[in-house]
N, C-alpha and C positions, 0 to 999 in steps of 0.2 A: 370510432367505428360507426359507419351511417347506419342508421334504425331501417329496419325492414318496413317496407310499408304498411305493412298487415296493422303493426303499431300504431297508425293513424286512427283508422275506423275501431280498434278498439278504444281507444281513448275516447272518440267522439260518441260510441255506441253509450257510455256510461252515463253522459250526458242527457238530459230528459230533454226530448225532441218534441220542438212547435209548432204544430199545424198554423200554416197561414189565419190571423184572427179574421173573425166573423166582418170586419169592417171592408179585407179583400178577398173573403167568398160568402159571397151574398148567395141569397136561398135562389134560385131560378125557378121559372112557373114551371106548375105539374108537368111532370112528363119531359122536363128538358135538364139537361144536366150543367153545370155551369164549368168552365175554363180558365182558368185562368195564367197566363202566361205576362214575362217581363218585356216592354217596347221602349226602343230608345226613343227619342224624340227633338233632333237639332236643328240650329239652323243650318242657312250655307257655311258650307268649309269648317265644318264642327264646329260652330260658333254657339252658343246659348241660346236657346229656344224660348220662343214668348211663351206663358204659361198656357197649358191647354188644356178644357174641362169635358166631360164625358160628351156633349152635345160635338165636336169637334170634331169627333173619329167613329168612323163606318168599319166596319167588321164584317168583311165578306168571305164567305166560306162556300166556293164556288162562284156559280151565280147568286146564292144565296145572302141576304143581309142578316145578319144577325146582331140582337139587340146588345148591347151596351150595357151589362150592367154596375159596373166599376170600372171608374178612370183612376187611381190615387197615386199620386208624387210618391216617388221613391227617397225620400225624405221623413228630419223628423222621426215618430215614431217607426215608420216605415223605411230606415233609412240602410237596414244591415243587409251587410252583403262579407262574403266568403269567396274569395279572390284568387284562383290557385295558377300560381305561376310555373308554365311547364317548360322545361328549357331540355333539349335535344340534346344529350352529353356528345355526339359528336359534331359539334359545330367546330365551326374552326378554331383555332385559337386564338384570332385577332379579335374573336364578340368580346374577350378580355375585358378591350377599351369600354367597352359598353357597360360592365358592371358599375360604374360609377353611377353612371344617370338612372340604373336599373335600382342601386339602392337607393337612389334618391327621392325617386319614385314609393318608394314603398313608407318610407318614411316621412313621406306627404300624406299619407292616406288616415283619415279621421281615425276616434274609436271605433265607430260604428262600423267600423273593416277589419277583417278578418283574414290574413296575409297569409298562405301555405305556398312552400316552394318547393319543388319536385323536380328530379331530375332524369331522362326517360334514357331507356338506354335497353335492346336487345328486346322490345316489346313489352320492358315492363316500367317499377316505378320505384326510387329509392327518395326517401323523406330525407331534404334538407332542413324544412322544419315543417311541423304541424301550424295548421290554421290558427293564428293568433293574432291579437290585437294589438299587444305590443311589436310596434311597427318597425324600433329601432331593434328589437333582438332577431327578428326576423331579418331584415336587413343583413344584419353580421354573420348571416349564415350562408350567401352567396358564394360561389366557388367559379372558377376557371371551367367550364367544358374541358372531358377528359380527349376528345378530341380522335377517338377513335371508334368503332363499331361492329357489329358484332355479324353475321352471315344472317341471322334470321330477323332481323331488325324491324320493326316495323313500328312508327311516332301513333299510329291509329290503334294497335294494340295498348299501347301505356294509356291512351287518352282514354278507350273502355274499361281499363280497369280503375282508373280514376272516377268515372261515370258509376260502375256499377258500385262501389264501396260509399259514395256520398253520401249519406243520411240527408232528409229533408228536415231542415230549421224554420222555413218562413222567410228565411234571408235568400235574397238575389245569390244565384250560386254562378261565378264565373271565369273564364279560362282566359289566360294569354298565353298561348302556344308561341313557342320561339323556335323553327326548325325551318328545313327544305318544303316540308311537305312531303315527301318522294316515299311510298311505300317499296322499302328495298326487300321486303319479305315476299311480296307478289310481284315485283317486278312490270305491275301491269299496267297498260296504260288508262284503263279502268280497273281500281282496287275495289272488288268488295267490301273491303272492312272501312274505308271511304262510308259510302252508304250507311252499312251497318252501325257507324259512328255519331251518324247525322239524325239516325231514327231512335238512339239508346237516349242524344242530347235532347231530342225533339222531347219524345217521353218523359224524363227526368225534366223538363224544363231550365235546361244548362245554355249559356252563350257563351259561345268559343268566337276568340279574336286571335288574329295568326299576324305575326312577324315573322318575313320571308328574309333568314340566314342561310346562307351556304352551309354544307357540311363540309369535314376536312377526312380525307384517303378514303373517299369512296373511289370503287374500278367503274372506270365508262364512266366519269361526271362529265355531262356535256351540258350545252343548249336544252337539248331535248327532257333531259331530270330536271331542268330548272320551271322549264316550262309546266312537264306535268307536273311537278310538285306545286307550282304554283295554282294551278288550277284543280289540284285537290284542295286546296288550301282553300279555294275562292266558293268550292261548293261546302263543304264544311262551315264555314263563317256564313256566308249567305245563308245557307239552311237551317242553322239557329241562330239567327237573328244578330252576328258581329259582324267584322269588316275584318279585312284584310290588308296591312302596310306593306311594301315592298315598294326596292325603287330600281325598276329594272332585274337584269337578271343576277348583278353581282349582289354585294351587302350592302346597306344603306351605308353614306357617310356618319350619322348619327341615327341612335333609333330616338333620339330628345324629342323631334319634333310629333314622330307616335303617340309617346307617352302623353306627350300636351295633348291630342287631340283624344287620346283612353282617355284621358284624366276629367275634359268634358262629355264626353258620351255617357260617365258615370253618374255626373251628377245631372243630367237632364233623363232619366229613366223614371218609367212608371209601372204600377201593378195594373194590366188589363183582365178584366173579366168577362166572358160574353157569352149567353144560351146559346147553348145547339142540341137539338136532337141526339139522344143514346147513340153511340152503335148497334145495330142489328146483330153482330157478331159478341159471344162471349168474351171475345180474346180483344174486341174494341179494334180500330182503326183509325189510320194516318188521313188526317183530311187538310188539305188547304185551307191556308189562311191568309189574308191581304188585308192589312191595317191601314183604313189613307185618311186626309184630311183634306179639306178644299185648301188648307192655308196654303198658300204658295210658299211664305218665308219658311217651313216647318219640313224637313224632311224625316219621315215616321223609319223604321228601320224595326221588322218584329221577325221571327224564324216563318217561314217558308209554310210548314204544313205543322199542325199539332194533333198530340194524339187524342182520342175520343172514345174513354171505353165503351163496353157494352151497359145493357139495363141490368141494374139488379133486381128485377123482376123475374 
């Protein structure tokens, strides 16, 4: 019988939870509060990036620069991360073929990685396994998409409730979403819960990376669901700081070549820190953020806007 998800976050609740250490949140001068969010950092064609030191990267939040105070390699002691693979129980049933390279995938992944897999289905979220570091048990617990779906469906509902249950470790926490994209719960060509989704991950400091699968007996799958779903997909990943694979509008031939280029996006990542000003508001706010470097060979990849609470003054 699959475990309820609720069984997850208790498990993890028991767990003594780790504030990011003192080495990536540094104290920022009076009056400014510090940030600190995860940035990919590759070369071309997700190739391995030359190494890059705090001096390297500007931090603009608006027109504004702001200072730099930790650059550190996602490595090492800094090296754990909580991985949670979301797979759309109605995809087709040809993704099948893909579970292979999917377990093989997981079974590549160091200690220092923490493997959950989840399967979404009618807006919510059933635990194929919890977050574990054993890679190969995890692995053995992949399954076929049930290949069917439900009237109020919606892949941006299960991803919030994944969002909001995640406790904070100190580890990179991040998603590979495996779906259409296509909110069949609003039906709209702008979904709210789209947004809402972007601004939960922004906050929690979460990066979602999206593989674009077809789903199987949706009514009306055309062009046009492939399309929007794709470009929910494309703001979602963009807005916290992942990418998005697709090849076209059908399934890819293999998702292999994906996984190679996840597989270097992961280990080329760093912990960024940077002062800004409080929010004015109690409730804090969403502010732009643009990470760049002169390196030309170096392309930077960080979420879009982060959040900025208020003062506690």
């Amino acid at each position: 019988m699959r475990k309820r998800f609720a069984g997850l976050w208790f498990a993890l609740a028991v767990a003594a939870l780790v504030l990011l250490s003192a080495s990536t949140r540094p104290q920022a001068e009076s009056g400014k509060v510090p940030i600190t969010t995860v940035v990919t950092a590759t070369g071309k064609n997700f190739s391995p990036a030359p190494a890059l030191g705090k001096q390297d990267i500007t931090v603009r939040e608006g027109k504004e620069v702001r200072e730099v105070l930790n650059w550190i390699p996602a490595q090492g002691d800094h090296a754990g991360l909580q991985l949670a693979i979301v797979i759309d129980d109605s995809l087709r049933k040809s993704f099948g073929k893909e579970l292979q390279s999917l377990s093989a995938f997981i079974t590549s992944q160091p200690l220092s990685t923490s493997v959950g897999v989840f399967y979404a289905a009618n807006g919510t979220l059933s635990i194929a396994s919890q977050f574990n570091p054993d890679s190969a048990a995890v692995a053995k617990t992949l399954r076929m998409p049930l290949g069917t779906y439900g009237a109020n469906s919606s892949i941006y509902q299960s991803l919030m409730q994944l969002i909001a249950g995640w406790p904070v470790t100190g580890a990179r926490r991040e998603v590979i979403l495996i779906s259409d994209g296509f909110d069949y719960l609003r039906k709209e060509r702008f979904s709210p819960d789209v947004q809402t989704t972007i601004d939960k991950a922004q906050t929690a400091g979460i990066i979602i990376y999206g593989i674009y699968e077809p789903t199987a007996g949706r009514p009306g799958v055309s062009r046009r669901i492939a399309i929007i779903g794709q470009r929910n997909l494309s703001m979602v990943t963009d807005g916290t700081g992942g990418y998005i694979f697709y090849q076209g509008e059908g399934a890819p031939v293999s998702i292999d070549p994906y996984l190679t280029q996840f597989g270097t996006i992961l280990k080329n990542q760093y912990f960024l820190t940077y002062a800004t000003l409080p929010s004015k508001s109690e409730k804090g706010e969403y502010r732009s953020l643009k990470v760049i470097t002169e390196r030309r060979d170096v392309e930077i990849k960080a979420q879009d806007k982060a959040f900025v609470p208020g003062s506690t003054k």
